[in-house]
DSSP file (Angstrom, degrees, kcal/mol; ACC not computed):
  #  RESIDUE AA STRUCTURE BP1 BP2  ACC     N-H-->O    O-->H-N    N-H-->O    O-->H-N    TCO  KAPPA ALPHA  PHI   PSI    X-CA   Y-CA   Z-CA
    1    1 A X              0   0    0      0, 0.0     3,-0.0     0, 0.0     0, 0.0   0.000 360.0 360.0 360.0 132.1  -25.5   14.6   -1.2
    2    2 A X        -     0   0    0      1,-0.1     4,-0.3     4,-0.0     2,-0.1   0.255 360.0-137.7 -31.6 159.6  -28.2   15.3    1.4
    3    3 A X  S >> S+     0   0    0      3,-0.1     3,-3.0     2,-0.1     4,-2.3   0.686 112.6  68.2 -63.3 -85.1  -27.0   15.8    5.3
    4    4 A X  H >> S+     0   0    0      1,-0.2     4,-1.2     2,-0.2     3,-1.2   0.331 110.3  28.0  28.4-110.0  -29.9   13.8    5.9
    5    5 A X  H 3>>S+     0   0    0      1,-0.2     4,-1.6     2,-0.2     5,-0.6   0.854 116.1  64.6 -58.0 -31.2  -27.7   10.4    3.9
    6    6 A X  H <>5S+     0   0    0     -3,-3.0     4,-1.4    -4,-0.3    -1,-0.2   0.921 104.3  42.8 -52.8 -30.1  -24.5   12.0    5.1
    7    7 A X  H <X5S+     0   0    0     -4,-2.3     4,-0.7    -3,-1.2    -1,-0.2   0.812 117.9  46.3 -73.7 -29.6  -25.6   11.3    8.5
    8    8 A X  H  <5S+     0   0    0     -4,-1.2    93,-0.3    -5,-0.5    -2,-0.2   0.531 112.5  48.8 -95.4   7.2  -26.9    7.8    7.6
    9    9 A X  H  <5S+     0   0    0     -4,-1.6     6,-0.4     2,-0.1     3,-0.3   0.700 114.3  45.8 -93.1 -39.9  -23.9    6.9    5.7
   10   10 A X  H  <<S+     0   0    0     -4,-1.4    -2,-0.2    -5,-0.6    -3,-0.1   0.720 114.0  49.5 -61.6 -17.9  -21.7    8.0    8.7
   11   11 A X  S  < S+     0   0    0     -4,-0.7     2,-0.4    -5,-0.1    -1,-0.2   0.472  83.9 115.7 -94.7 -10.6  -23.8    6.2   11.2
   12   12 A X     >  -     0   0    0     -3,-0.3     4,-2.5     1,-0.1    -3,-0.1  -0.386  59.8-151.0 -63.6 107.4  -23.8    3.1    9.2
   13   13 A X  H  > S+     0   0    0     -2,-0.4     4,-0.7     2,-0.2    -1,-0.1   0.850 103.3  61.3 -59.7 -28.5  -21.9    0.0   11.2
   14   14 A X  H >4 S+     0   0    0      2,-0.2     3,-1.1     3,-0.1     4,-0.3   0.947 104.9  39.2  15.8-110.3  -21.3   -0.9    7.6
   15   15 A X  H >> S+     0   0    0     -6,-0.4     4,-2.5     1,-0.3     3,-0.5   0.734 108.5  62.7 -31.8 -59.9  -19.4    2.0    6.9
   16   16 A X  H 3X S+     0   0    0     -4,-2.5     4,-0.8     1,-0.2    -1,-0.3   0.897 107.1  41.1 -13.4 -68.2  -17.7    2.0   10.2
   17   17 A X  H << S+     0   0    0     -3,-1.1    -2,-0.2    -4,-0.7    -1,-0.2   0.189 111.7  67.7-101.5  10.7  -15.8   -1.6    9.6
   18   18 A X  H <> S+     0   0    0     -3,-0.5     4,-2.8    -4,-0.3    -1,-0.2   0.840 104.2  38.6 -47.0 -65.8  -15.3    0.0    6.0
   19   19 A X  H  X S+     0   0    0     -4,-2.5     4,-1.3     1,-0.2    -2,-0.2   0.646 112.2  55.8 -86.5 -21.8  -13.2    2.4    7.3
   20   20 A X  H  < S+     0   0    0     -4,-0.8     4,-0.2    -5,-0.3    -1,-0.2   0.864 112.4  44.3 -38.9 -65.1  -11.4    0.2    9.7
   21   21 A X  H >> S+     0   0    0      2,-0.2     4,-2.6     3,-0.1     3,-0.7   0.936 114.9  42.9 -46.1 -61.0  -10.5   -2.0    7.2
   22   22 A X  H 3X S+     0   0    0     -4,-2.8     4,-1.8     1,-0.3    -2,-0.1   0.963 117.6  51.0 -63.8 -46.4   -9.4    0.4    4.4
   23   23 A X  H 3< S+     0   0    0     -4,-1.3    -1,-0.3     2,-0.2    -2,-0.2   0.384 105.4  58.5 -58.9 -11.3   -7.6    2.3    7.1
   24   24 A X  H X> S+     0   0    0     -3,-0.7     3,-1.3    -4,-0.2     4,-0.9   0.863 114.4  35.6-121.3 -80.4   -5.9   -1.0    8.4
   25   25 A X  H 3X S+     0   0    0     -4,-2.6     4,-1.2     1,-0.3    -2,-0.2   0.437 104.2  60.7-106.3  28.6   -4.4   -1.5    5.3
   26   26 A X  H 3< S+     0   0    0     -4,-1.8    -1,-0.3     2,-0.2    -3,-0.1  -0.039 108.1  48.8 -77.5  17.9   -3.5    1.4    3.9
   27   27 A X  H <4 S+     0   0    0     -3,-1.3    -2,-0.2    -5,-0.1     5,-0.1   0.268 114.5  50.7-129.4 -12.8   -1.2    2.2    6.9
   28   28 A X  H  X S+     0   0    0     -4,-0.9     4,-1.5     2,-0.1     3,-0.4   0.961 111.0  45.3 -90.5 -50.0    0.1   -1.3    6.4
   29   29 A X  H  X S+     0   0    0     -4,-1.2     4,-1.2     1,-0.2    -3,-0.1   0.902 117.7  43.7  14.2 -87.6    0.8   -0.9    2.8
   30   30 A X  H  4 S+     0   0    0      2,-0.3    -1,-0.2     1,-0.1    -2,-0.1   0.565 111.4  48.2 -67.5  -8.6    2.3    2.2    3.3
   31   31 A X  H  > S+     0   0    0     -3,-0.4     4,-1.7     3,-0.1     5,-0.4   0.763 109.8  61.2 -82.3 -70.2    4.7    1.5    6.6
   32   32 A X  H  < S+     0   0    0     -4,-1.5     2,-0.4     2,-0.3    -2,-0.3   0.441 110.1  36.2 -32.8 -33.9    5.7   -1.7    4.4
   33   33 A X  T  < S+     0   0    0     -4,-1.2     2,-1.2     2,-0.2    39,-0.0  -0.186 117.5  59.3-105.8-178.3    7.2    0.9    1.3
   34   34 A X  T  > S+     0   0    0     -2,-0.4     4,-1.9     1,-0.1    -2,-0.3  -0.749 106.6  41.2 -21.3 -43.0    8.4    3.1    4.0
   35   35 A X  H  X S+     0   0    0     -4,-1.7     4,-0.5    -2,-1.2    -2,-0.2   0.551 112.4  53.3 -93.7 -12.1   10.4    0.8    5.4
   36   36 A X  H  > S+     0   0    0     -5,-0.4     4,-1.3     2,-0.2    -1,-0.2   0.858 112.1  44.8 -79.0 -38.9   11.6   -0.5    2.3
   37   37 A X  H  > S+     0   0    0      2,-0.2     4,-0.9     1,-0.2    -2,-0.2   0.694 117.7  43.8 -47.0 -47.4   12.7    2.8    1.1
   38   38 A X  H  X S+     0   0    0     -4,-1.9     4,-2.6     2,-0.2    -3,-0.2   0.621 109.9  55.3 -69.9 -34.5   14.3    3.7    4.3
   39   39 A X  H  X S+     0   0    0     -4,-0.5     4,-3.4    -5,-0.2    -2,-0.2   0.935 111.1  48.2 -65.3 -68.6   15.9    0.2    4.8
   40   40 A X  H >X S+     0   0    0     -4,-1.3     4,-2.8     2,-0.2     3,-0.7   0.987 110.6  53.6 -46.5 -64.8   17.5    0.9    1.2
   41   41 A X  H 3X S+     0   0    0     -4,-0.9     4,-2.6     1,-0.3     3,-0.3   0.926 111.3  42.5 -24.5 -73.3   18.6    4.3    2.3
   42   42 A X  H 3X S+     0   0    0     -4,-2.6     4,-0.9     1,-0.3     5,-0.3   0.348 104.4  64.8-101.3  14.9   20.3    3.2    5.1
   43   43 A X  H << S+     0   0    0     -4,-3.4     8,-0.3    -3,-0.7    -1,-0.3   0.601 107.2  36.2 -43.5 -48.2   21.6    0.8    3.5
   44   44 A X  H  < S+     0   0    0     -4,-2.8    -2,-0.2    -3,-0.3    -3,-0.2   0.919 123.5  54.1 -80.2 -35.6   23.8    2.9    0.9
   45   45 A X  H  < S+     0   0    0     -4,-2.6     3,-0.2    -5,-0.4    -1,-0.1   0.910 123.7  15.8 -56.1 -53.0   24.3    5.3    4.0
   46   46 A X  S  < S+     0   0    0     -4,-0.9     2,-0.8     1,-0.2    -3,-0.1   0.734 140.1  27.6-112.4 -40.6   25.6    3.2    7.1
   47   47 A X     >  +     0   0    0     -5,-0.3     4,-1.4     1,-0.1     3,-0.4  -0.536  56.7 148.4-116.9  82.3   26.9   -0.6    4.5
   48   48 A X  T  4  +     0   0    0     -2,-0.8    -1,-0.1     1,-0.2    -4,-0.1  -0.042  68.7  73.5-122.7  32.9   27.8    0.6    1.0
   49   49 A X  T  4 S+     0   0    0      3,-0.1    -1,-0.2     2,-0.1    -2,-0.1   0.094 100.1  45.3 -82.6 -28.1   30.3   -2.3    1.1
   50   50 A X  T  4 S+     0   0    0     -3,-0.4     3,-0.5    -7,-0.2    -2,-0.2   0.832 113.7  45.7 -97.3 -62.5   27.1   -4.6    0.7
   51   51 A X  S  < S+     0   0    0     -4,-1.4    13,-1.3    -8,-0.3    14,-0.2   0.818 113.1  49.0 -42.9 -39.7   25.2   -2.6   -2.2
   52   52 A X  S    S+     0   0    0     11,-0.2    -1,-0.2    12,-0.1    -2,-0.1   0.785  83.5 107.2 -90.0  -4.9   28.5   -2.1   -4.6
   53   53 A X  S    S-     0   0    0     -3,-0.5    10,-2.8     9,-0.1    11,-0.1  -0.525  79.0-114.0 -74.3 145.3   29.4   -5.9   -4.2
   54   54 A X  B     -A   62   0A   0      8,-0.2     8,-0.3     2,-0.1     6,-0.1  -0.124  18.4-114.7 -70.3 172.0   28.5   -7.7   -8.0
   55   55 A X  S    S-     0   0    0      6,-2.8     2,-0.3     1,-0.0    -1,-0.1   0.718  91.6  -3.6 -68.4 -31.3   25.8  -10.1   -8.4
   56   56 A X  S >  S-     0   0    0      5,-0.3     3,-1.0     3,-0.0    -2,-0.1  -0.849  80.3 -85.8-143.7-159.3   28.4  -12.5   -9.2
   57   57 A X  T 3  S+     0   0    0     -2,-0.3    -3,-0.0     1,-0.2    -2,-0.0   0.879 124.8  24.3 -77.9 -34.0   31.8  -13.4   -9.8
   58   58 A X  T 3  S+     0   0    0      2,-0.0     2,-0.3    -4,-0.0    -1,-0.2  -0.141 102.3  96.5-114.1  46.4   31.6  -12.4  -13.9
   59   59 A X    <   -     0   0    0     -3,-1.0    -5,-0.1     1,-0.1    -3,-0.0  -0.970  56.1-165.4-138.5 159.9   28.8   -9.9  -13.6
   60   60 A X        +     0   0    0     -2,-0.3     2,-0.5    -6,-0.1    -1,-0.1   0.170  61.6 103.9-111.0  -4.5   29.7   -5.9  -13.3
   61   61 A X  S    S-     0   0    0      1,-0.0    -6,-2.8     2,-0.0    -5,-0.3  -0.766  75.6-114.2 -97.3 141.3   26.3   -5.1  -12.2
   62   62 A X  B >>  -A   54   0A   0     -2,-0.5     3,-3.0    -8,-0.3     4,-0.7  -0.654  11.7-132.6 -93.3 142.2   25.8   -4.4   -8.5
   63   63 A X  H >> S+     0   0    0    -10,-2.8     4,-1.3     1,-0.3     3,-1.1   0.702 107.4  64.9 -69.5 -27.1   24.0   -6.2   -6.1
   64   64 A X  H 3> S+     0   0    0    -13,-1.3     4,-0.8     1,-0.2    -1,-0.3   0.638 101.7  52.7 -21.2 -49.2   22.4   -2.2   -5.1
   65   65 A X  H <4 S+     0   0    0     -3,-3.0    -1,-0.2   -14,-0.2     4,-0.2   0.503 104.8  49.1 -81.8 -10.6   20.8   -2.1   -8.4
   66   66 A X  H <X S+     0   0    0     -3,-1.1     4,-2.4    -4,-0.7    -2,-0.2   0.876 117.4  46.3 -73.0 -40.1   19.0   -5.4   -8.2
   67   67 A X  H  X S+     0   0    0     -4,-1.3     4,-0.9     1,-0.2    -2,-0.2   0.779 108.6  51.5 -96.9 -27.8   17.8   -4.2   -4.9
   68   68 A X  H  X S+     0   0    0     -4,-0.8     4,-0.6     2,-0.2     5,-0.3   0.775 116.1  44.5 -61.0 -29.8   16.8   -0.6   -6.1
   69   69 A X  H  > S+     0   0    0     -4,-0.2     4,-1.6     1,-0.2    -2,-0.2   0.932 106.6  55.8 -82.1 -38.6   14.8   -2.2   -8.7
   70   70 A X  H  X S+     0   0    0     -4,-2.4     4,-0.8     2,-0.2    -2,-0.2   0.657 112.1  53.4 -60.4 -25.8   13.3   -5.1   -6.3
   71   71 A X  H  X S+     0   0    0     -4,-0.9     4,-1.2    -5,-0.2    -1,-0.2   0.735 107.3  41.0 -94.0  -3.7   12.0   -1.8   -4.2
   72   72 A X  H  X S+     0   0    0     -4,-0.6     4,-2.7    -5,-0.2     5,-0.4   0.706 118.6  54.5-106.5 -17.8   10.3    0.2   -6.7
   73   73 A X  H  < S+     0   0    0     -4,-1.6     4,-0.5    -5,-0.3    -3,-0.1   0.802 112.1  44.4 -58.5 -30.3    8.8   -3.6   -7.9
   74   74 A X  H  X S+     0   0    0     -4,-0.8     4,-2.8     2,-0.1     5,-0.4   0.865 107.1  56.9 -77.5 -63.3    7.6   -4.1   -4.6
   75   75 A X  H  X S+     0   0    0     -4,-1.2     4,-0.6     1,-0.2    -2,-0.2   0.806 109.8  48.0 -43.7 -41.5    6.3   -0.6   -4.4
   76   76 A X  H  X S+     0   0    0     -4,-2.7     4,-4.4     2,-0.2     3,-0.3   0.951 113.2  49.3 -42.7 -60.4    4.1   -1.4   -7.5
   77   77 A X  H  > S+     0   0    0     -4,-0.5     4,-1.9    -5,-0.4    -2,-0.2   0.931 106.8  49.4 -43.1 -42.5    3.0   -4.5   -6.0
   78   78 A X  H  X S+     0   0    0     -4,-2.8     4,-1.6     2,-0.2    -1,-0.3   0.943 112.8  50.4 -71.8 -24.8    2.0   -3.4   -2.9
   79   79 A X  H >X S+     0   0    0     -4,-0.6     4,-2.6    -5,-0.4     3,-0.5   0.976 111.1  49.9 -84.4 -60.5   -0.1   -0.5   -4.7
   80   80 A X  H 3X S+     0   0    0     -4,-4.4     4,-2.2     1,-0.2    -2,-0.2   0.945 102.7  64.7 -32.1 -74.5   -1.7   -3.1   -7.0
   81   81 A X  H 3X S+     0   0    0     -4,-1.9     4,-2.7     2,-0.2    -2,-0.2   0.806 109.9  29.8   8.9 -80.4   -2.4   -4.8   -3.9
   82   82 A X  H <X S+     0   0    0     -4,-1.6     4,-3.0    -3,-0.5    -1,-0.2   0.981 116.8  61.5 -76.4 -35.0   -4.9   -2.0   -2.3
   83   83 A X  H  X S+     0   0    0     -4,-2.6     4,-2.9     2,-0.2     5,-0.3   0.893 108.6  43.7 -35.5 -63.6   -5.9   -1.2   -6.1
   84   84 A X  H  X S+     0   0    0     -4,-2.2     4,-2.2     1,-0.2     3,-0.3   0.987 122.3  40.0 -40.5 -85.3   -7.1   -5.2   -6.1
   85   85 A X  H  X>S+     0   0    0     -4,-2.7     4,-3.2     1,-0.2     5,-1.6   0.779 112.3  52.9 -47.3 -46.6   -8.8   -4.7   -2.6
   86   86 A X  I  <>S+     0   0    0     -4,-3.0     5,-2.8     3,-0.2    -1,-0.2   0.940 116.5  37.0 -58.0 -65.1  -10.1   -1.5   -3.1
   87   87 A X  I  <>S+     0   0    0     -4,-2.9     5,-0.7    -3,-0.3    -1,-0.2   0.921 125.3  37.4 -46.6 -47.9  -12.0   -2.4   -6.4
   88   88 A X  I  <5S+     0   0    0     -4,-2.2    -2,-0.2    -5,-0.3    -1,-0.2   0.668 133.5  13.0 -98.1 -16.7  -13.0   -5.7   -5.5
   89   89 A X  I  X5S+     0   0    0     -4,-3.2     4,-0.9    -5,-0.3    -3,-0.2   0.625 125.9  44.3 -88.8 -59.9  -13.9   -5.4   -1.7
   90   90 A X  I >><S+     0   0    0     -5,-1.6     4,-2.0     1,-0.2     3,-0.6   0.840 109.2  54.9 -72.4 -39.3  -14.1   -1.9   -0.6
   91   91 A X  I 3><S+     0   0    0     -5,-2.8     4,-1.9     1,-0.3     3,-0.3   0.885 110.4  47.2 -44.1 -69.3  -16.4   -0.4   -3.9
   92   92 A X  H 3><S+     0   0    0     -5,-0.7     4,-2.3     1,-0.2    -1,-0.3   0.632 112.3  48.4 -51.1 -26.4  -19.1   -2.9   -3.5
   93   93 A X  H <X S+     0   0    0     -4,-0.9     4,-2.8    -3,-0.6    -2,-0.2   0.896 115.9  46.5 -26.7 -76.4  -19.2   -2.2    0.4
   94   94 A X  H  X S+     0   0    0     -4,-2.0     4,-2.4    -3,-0.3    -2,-0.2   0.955 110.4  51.6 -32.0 -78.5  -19.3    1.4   -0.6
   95   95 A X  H  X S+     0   0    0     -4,-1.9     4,-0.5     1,-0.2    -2,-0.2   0.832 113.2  45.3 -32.0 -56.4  -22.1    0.8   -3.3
   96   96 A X  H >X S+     0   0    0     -4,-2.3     4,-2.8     2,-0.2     3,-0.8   0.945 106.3  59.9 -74.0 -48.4  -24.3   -1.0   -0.8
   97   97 A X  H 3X S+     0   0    0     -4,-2.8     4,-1.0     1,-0.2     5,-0.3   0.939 110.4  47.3 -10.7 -80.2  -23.6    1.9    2.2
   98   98 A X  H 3< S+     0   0    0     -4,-2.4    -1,-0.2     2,-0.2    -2,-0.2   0.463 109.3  45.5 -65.3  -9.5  -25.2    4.4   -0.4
   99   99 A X  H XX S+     0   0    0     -3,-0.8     4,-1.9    -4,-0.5     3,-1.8   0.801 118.5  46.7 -88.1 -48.7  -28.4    2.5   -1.5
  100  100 A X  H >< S+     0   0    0     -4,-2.8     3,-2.9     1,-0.3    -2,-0.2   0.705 116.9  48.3 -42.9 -94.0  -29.1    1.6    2.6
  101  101 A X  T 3< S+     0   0    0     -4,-1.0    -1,-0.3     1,-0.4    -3,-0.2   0.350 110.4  45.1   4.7 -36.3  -28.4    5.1    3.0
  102  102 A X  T <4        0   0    0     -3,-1.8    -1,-0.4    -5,-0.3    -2,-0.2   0.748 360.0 360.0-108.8 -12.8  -30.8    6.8    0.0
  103  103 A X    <<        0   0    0     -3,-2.9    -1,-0.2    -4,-1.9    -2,-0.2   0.495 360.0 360.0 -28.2 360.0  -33.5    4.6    1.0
């Protein structure tokens, strides 16, 4: 790629509220599994009286493991999530940036 279009992609108001956007929620995304991860943490760290209690009264499995498994389910999600946006907002965005732009 040219300077030339590097300069007209970077100058683009387009491109601009592209990167706003993407930037916007990929730092929401990512606090949101940080804070799930860390929440979980210090969970088993500071109440690990709350984690080892069962799921029920006749079940041996602990309520910890439901919740370790609900965070890396979530973590999927949330990645599908920008995967979905990314493809399906951001590409075409992109796509259109770079025709203006080789003009």
């Amino acid at each position: 790629m040219s300077l030339l279009i590097a300069s007209k992609i970077q100058n683009n108001p387009k491109y601009l509220q592209l990167v706003k956007r993407r930037d916007t929620l990929s730092w929401t995304l990512s606090a949101a599994v940080c804070l799930m991860y860390f929440g979980f943490i210090l969970l088993i760290a500071f109440a690990p009286e709350v984690i080892t209690q069962p799921i029920s009264n006749t079940s041996v499995i602990p309520l910890g493991m439901l919740l370790g498994v609900g965070v890396i389910v979530a973590s999927a999600l949330l990645t599908g999530i920008y995967v979905f946006k990314a493809n399906g907002t951001f590409d075409p965005i992109v796509r259109e940036i770079v025709e203006e732009a080789s003009k």
